[in-house]
C-alpha positions in Angstrom: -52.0 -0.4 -112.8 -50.4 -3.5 -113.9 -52.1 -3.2 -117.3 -50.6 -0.3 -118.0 -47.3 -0.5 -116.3 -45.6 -1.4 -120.0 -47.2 1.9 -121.3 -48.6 0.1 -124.3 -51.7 -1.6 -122.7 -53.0 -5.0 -123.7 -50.8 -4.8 -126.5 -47.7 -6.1 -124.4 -48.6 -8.7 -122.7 -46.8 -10.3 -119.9 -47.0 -12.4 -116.5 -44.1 -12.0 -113.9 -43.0 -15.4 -112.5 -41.3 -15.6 -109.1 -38.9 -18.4 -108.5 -36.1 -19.2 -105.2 -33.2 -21.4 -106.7 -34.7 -21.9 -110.6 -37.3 -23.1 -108.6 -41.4 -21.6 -108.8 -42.4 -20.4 -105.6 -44.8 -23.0 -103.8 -46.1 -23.0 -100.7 -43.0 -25.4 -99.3 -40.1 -22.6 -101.4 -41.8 -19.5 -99.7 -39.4 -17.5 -97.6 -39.6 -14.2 -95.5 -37.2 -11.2 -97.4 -36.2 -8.2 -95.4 -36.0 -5.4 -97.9 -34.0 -2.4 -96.6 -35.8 1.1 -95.6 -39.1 -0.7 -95.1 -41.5 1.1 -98.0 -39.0 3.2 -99.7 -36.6 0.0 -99.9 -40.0 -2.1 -101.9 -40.9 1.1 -103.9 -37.7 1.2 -105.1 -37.7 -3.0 -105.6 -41.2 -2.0 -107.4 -39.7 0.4 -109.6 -36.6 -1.8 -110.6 -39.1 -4.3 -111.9 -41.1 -1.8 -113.8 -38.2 -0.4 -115.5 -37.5 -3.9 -116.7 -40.9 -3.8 -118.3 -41.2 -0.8 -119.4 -37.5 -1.0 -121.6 -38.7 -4.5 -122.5 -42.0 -3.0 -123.9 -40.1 -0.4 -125.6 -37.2 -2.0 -127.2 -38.2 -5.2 -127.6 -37.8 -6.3 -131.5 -39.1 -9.8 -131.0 -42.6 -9.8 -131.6 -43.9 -13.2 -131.8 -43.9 -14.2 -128.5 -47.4 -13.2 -127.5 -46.9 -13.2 -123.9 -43.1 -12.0 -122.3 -42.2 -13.5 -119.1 -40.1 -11.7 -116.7 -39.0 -14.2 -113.9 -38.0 -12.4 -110.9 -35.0 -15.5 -109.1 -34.0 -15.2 -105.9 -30.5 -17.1 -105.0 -27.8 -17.1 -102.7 -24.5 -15.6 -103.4 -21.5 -17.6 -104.9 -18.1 -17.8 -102.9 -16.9 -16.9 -106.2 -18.7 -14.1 -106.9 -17.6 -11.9 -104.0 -13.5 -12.8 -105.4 -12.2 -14.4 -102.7 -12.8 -11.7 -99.9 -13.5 -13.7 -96.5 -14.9 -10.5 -94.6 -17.2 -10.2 -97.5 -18.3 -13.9 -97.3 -19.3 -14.0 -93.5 -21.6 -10.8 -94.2 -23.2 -12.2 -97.6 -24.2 -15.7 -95.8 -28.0 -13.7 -94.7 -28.3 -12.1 -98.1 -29.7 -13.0 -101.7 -28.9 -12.4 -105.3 -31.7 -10.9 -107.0 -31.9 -11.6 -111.0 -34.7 -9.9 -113.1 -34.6 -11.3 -116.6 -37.5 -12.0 -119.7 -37.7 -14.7 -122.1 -36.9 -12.6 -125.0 -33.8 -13.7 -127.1 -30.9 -11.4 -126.8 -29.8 -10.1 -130.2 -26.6 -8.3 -130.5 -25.8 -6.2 -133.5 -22.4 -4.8 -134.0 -20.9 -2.6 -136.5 -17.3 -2.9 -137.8 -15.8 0.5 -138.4 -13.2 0.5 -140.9 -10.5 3.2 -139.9 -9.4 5.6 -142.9 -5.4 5.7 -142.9 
């Protein structure tokens, strides 16, 4: 299944990497996760993951990396990132951030429209 997840085969090759605080997993960085709704809550973790993929192997203009790397980070959350809201903190202390990024360069395009007067 994991062959074909990208829907292009071995022609997209890739490895997932899973990492807690920048950090590779390792025997001593393992942790226990509780994912809500027990197997709908990981089926739907699953299929967040193979979305990345997939719109990775599709869109992807950056060909000559041979083999993408999609690092799934696990980290705690920021005081800052819940804007100051104390009720918010005290609940966010048992929970994690979950990023899902590649190693593909981001290339933003933009086109300037020049309005007719």
């Amino acid at each position: 299944m994991l062959d074909n997840i990208s829907g292009r085969g071995q022609q997209f090759q890739y490895k997932l990497l899973f990492k807690f605080k920048d950090n590779q997993f390792c025997k001593e960085t393992d942790f226990p996760v509780a994912i809500p709704n027990d197997v709908l809550g990981c089926q739907a973790f699953y299929n967040i993951i193979e979305n990345v993929i997939r719109n990775t192997a599709k869109h992807a203009t950056n060909t000559s990396i041979p083999i993408k790397e999609f690092t799934i980070n696990f980290r705690e959350i920021d005081e800052e990132e819940i804007d100051g809201n104390i009720e918010l903190w005290h609940e966010v202390q048992s929970l994690y951030c979950v990023e899902i990024y590649d190693n593909l360069k981001l290339i933003i395009l933009r086109h300037w429209l020049k309005a007719k007067i």
